[in-house]
N, C-alpha and C positions, 0 to 999 in steps of 0.2 A: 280562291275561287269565290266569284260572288255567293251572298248566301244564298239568294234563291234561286239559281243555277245549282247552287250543292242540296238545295232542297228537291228541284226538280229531279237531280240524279238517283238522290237516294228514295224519291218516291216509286222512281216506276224500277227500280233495281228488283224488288219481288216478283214484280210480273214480267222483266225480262229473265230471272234465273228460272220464274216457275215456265216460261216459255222453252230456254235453251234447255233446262233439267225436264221436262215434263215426261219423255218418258226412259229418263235414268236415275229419278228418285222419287218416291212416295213413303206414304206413313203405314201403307196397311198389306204387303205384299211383297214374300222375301226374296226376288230374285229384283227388288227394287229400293226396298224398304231398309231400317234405322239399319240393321246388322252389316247390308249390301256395301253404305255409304260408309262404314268403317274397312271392310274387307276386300272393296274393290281398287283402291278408295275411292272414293270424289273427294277435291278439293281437301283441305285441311281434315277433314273429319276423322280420319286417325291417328288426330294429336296429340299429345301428351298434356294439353291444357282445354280438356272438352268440358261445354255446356248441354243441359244442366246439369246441378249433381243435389245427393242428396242433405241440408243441411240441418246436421247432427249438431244439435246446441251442448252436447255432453263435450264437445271439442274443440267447443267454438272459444276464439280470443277474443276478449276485450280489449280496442285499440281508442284509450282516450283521445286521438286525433279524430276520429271519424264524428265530429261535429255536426250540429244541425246543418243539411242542406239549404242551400237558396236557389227558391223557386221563381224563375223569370216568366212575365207572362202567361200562367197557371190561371190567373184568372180572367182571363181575355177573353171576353169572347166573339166567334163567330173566326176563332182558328182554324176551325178543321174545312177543310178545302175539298178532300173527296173521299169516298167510301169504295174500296175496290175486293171482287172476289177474285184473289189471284189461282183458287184452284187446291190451297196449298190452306187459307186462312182466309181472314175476311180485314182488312186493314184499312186507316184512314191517315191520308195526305195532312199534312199539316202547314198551314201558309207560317213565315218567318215571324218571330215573334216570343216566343216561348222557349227557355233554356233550365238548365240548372247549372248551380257551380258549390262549390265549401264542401264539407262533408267529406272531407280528405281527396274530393278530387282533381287530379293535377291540372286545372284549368276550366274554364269555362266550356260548356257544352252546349249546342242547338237543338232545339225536338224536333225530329223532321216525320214523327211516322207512330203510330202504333197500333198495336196488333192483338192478337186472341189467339191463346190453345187452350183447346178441352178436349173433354173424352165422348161419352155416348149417351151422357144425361148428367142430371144432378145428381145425381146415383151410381154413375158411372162415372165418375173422376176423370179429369185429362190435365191436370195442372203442370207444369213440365219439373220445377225445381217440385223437392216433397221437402216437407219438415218435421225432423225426425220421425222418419218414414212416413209418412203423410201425405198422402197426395189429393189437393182440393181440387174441385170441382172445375175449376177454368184459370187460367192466370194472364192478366197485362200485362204488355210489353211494349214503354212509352223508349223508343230509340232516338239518341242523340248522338252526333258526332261534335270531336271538339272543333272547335272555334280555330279557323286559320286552316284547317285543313280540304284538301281535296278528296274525292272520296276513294279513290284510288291509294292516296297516303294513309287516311285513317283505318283503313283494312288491313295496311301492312303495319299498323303503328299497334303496340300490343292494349296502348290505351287511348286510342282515337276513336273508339264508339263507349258509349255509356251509355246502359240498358237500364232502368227503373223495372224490377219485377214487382207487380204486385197478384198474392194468392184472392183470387173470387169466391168465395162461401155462398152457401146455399142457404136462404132463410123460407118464410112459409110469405104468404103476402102481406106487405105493408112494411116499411122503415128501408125500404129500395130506393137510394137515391133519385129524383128525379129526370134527373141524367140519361140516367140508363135505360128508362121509358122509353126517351124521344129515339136512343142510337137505336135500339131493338127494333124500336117500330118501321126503321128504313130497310133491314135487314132483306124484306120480301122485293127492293126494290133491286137487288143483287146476285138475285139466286143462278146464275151461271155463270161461270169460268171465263172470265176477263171481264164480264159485267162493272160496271163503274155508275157513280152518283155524284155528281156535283153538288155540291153542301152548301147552304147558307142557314145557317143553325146559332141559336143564340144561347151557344151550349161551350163551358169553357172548361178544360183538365180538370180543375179543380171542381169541377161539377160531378164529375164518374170516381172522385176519390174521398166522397162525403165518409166522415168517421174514421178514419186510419189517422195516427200517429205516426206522423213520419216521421218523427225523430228516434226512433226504433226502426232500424235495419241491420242486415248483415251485410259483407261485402268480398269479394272474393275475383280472384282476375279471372276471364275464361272465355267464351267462346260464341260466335252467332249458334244458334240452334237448328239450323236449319243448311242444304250444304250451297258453298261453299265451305260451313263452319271456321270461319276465319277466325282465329286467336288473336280477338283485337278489341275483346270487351271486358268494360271494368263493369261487372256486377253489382248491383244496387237492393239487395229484395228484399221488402219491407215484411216484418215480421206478423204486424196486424192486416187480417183481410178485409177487402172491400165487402160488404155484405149483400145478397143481390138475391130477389126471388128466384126460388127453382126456376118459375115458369118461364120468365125471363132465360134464364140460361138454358134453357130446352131449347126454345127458337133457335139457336145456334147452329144444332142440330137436325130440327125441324122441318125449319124455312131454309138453311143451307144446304141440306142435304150434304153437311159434312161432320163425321164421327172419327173420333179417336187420334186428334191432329196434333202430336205432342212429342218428341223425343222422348225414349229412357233414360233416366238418368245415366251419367258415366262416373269414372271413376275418378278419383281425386289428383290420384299418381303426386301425393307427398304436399299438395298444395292444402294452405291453411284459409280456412275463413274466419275473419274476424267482426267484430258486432258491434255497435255502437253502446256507447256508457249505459245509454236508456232502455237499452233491451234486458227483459229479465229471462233470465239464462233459464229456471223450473217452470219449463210449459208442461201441461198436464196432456194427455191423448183423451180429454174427455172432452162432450161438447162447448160452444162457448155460447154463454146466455140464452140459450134452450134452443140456438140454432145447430142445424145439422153438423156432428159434425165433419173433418177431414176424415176420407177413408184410409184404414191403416191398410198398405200393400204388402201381401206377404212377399216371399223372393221368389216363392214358386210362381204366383201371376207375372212379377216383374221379369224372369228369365222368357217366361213365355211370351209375353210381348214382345222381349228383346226376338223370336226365335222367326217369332212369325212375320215380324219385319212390317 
């Protein structure tokens, strides 16, 4: 498929599932919600290979293959094409252009899209993976499909979509990428359920991921987040977070008028994650450089989210 026909598809693919799913699944009500889309099911989502989960560095492998990544087009700018509320998250179009590939992944991959979960402030965590039980404040989610495929193929292909996650931290003001000023500031141009922005921004990937090491990640096979939940993602999630003013990540919630937009994690069912050489395996659960920091989730809040759906 051309790529920008396979861009177009997977662009408006959120706003047609949040259309056709709109009211057979949500984040915050249980005769619809996260527990619903397991025990009803919808689509894939009671698989034996679900996203996210929680990554336990005490069990994590080091797999000397998983190499520095190469980032295509990361610094391009005036990629991002459109801003859309699908209802579900707030997401942006991505014009052709921008991929990744190495990093032990089996091929070359296209960015066609990406997206945001958080919870109900900087204070109320919505990250969807947690790290060693940890769950930060907001996480990215830069989606690629590989290279050659349709998007119909790459759903059923178990490594046809490659997710980049990255965790969002809470700082006080100041050392906020610049990036993330300009995206924030469109966010009030969205505030309704199918609402859409046409973008001309001279703002590039590598703009919203100032300060992370990427050569520190974990990686693990597993699942869209959201339902369909198709088992056809290879997971990418970088161990250092992007660092980003509360205030900033309030608007989220704010100006969206949307809270708590994130799956529970699931369960592993025997599957290994492994890490790259450069990750150092003894993370401490204290703050990092006097920013806020991840909140530790007991299992009694996490059951209950799960319960409430």
């Amino acid at each position: 498929m051309d790529v920008f026909l396979l861009l177009l598809c997977l662009g408006v693919l959120s706003s047609v599932r949040a259309k056709s799913h709109q009211s057979h699944w949500c984040y915050h009500r249980g005769q619809c919600g996260p527990s619903a889309w397991v025990s009803r099911p919808i689509g894939h989502c009671n698989g034996q290979r679900q996203s996210p989960v929680d990554i336990r560095t005490s069990g994590v492998t080091t797999d000397p293959y998983l190499t520095d990544l190469t980032f295509n087009g990361y610094r391009e700018k005036n990629i991002m094409r459109e801003l859309t509320n699908n209802g579900h998250t707030v997401q942006v179009t991505l014009r052709p252009g921008a991929g990744v590939s190495g990093g032990g992944l089996s091929g070359q991959y296209s960015a066609v899209q990406f997206h945001f979960h958080w919870g109900n402030s900087a204070d109320f965590p919505g990250s969807e993976h947690l790290l060693d039980g940890q769950r930060f404040p907001m996480e990215l989610h830069i989606v690629h499909v590989k290279k050659g495929k349709s998007l119909p193929a790459a759903l059923a292909d178990p490594e046809g979509i490659a997710v980049l996650g990255f965790f969002i931290e809470a700082t006080e003001a100041g050392g906020t990428p610049k990036g993330w000023k300009t995206l924030t500031s469109l966010l009030k141009e969205v505030t309704g359920t199918g609402s859409n922005k046409r973008l001309a921004l001279s703002l590039s990937l590598d703009d919203l991921l100032r300060g992370v090491d990427r050569s520190k990640f974990f990686r693990y096979r597993g699942s869209l987040t959201t339902p369909d939940c198709n088992e056809a993602v290879v997971w990418t999630v970088f161990q250092e977070p992007v660092k980003v003013s509360r205030d900033l990540i309030d608007q989220f919630t704010t100006v969206l008028h949307l809270a708590d937009v994130y799956r529970p994690v699931q369960p592993l069912n025997g599957r290994s994650i492994f890490s790259s050489p450069a990750v150092g395996l003894a993370l401490g659960a204290s703050s990092r450089d006097g920013s806020s920091p991840a909140r530790l989730l007991t299992e009694a809040e996490e059951e209950l989210y799960v319960l409430s759906g």
